[in-house]
N, C-alpha and C positions, 0 to 999 in steps of 0.2 A: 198505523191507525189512520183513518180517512177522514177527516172535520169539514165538515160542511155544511153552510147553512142557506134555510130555503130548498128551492125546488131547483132541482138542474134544469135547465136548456138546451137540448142537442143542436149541435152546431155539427160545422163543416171540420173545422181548421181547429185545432188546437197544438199551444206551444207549451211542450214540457220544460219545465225550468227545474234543474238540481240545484240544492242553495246549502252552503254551509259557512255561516259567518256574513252575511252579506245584505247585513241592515243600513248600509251606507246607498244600497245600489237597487233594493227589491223594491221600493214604490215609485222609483224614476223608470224602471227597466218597466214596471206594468203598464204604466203611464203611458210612455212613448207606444207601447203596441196597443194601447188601446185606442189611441190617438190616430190609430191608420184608418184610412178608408173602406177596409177590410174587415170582416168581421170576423175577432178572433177570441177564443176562450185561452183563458192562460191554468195550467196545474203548476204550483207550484211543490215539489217535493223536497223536502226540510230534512234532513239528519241531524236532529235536535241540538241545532245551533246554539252556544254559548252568549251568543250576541245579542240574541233575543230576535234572528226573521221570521221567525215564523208567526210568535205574536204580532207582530208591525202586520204582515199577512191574513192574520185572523179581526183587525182593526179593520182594513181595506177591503174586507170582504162585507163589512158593514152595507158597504155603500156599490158595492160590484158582484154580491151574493149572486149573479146572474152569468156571471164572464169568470168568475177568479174562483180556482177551487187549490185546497191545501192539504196534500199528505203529511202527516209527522212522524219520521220515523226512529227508532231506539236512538240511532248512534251512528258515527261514521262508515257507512256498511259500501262506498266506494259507488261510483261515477255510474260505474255499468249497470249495475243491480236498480241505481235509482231509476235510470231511465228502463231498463226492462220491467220494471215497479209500472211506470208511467206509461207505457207502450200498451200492456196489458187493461188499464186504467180507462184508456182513451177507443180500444176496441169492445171494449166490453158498453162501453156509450155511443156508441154508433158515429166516431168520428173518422172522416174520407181520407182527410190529411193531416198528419203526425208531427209536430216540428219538434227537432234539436236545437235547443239555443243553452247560450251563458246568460246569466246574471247581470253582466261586470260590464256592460257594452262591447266588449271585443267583439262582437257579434252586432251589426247596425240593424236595429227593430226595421230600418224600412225596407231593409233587403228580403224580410220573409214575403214581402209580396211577387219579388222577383221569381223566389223556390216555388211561393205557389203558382204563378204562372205556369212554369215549367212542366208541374206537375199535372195541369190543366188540361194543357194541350198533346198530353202523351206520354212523358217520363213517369219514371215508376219512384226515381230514387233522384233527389234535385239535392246537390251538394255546394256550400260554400264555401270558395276554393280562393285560397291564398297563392296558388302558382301555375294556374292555367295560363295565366297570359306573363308569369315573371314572377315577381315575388312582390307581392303585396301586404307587407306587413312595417308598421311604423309604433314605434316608439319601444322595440325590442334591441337589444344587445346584438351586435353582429354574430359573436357563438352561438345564443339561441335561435336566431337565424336559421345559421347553417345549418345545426342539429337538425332542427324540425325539416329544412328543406332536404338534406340529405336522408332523413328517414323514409321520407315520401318516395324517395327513389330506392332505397334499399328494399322500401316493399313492394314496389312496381317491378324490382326484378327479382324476387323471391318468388310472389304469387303470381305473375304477368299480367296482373289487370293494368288495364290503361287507364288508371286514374292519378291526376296530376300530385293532388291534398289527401294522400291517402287515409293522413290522422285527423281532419276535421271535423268540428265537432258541431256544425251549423248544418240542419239538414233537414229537407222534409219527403216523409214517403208519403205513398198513397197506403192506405191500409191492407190492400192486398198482397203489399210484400212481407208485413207485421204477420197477418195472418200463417202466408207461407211460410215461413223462415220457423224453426223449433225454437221460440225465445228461451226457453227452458235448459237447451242447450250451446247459449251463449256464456261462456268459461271466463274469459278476460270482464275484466274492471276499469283499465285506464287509457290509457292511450290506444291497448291492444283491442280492445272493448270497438272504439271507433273502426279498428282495423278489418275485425272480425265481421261485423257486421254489413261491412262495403264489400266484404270478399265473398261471402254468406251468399247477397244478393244476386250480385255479381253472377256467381257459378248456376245460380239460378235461373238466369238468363233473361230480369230485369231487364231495363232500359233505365238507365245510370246517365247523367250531363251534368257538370259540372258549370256553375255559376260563377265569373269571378266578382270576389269580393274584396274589399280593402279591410286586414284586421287592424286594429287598433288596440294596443296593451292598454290594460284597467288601470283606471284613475283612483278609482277608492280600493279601500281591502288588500289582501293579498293574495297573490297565486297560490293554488291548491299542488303546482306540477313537483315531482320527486325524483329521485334517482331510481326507487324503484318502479314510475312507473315505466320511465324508457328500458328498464330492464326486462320489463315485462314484454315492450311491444319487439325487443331484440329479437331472444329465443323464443319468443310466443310465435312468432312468423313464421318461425321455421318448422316448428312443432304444428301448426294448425297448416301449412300447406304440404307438410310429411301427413298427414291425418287427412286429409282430402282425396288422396289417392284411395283411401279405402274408405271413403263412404258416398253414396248415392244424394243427390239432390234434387227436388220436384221443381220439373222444368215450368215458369210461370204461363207457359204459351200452351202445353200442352197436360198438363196436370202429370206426367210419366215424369223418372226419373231421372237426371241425368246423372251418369258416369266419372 
């Protein structure tokens, strides 16, 4: 269900936010990005949090009905679907550029000005990369670490893309990749969800750079991550780059398919 109040504003830049439990963190996280220099609409999309964010959400729209808009939906229906929820949201409003963020700060609000620079000046797909230049991540467990760092490379040599942060989840496109891509036919939900759709692009023949960023582990709430979702992004890699040899992808340069 779609609650909104007042009249929308087409803007440029919007940042999709998935939110499940995370009333500790959703009017500082709007805050900060509304705070930039930048003029940015925020959608918040809710899977009808227990915690009560989506009301906190529906209060702030009081006073931001112009910038901050709010899906509510059934139930915990998983990471991917929210944001291909919001992908669909944001093209159907005439917005140029798309962002991925968290909630929770792990993702720094001032860094979306960097993505859209990025995206400004010619990239198609601007990613927040925890290991383009090392490993950029503080106040995580050195096992979770490794895991996330060594997945990034299990799927750089499954699929060969040369992308450092294969699983990140800070990202902005330009709408023309939203458009191309069959969002319809994005399969994965969690981790593999981020993977899919860098590969998606990719094979498409996008213009993909990676940004680095410094993540930062959340201070309020708790992690949403599982065991199954790294199970998913395991054998899903192997399953969606066995599944690429047999299908066709429309080249973004020349509207034809590629191979």
């Amino acid at each position: 269900m779609f609650h909104q109040t007042h009249n929308e504003q087409v803007a440029q830049n919007l940042v999709v936010i998935p939110t499940y439990n995370e009333k500790d963190n959703i009017e500082n996280i709007t805050d900060a990005i509304f705070d930039l220099p930048v003029d940015f609409h925020i959608l918040v999309i809710d899977d009808n949090s227990p915690d009560g964010t989506a009301e906190i959400v529906e209060k702030l729209q009081k006073t931001r009905y112009d910038r901050l808009f709010l899906l509510k939906r059934e139930g915990k229906l998983g990471l991917g679907t929210a944001y291909i929820t919001g992908f669909k949201w944001a093209l159907e409003r005439g917005y140029e550029y798309i962002f991925e963020m968290d909630a929770d700060f792990s993702h720094n609000p001032q860094d979306l000005t960097r993505l859209l620079d990025a995206c400004r000046v010619g990239k198609d797909l601007a990613i927040g990369s925890r290991y383009v230049t090392g490993v950029n991540v503080i106040n995580w467990p050195i096992g979770r670490i490794l895991v996330s760092y060594f997945a990034s490379k299990y799927v750089r040599f499954i699929t060969g893309m040369k992308i450092h942060d294969t699983t990140a989840g800070f990202k902005c496109y330009r709408r023309r990749v939203l458009e191309t891509l069959d969002l319809d036919r994005i399969r994965f939900k969690g981790y593999a969800f981020q993977i899919e759709m860098k590969f998606k692009t990719w094979k498409c023949g996008f213009r993909i750079v990676e940004i680095p960023i410094i993540f930062t582990e959340r201070k309020h709430g708790v992690s949403k991550m599982s065991g199954g979702i790294f199970n998913e992004a395991l054998w899903g890699v192997i399953l969606m780059k066995i599944q690429s040899f047999f299908r066709s992808y429309i080249s973004s340069s020349s509207g034809k398919k590629n191979n």
